[in-house]
C-alpha positions in Angstrom: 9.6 -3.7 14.9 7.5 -4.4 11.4 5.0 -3.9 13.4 5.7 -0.7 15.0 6.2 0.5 11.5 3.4 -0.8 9.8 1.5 0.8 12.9 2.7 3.9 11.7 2.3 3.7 8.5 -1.3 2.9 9.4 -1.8 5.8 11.2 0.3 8.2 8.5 -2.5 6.6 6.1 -5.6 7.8 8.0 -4.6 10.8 8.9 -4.1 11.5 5.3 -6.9 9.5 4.0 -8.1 11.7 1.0 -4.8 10.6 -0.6 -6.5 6.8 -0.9 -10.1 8.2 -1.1 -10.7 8.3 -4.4 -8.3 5.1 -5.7 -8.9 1.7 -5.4 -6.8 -1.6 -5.5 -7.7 -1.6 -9.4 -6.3 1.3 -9.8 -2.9 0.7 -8.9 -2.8 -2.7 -10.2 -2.6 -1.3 -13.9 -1.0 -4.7 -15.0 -4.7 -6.6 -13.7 -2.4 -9.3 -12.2 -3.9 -9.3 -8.9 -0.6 -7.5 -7.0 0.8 -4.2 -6.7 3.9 -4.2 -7.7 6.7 -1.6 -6.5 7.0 -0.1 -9.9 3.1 0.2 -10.0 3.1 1.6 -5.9 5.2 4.6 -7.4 2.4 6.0 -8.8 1.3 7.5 -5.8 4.2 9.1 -3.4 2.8 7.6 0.1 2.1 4.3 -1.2 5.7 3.8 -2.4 6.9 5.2 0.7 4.8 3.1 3.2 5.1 -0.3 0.4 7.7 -2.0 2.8 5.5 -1.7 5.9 2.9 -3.1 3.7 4.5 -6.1 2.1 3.9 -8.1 5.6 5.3 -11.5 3.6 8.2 -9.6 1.9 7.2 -10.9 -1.4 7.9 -7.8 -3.4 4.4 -7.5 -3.8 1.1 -6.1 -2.5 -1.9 -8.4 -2.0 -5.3 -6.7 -2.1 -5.0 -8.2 1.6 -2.1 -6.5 2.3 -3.7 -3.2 0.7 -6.5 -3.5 2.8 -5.0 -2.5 5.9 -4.5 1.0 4.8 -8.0 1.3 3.8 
C-alpha cells in the first residue's frame, strides 16, 4: 500500500512539476542539517501533503534520497 501511495504521490508531483521547479533540497532544509523536517516540508503545501509517502523509513524525516524521488 506505501507504495501505491507513494506511486501517487509521484505522479501528483510530475504533473505539477513547476511547483518543485524552481526549489531545491537546500531550500527546504533551512536548518542545513541535511533532512527536511515536517515543520520545514510545511513551507510548501504539496510537499507537506505528499511528506508521508515520502518518508519511505518513517523516520520523521526526509533524506535528499528520499526527496529525490519527486524530482
Amino acid at each position: 500500500m506505501k507504495t501505491l501511495h507513494k506511486t501517487l504521490a509521484i505522479i501528483a508531483l510530475a504533473s505539477s512539476s513547476a511547483a518543485f521547479a524552481a526549489v531545491d533540497f537546500d531550500s527546504f532544509d533551512t536548518d542545513g542539517d541535511g533532512a527536511i523536517s515536517q515543520t520545514e516540508a510545511q513551507t510548501n503545501k504539496q510537499l507537506a501533503q505528499l511528506f508521508n509517502d515520502l518518508d519511505l523509513d518513517g523516520n520523521g524525516e526526509l533524506s535528499k534520497e528520499e526527496f529525490a524521488t519527486v524530482q
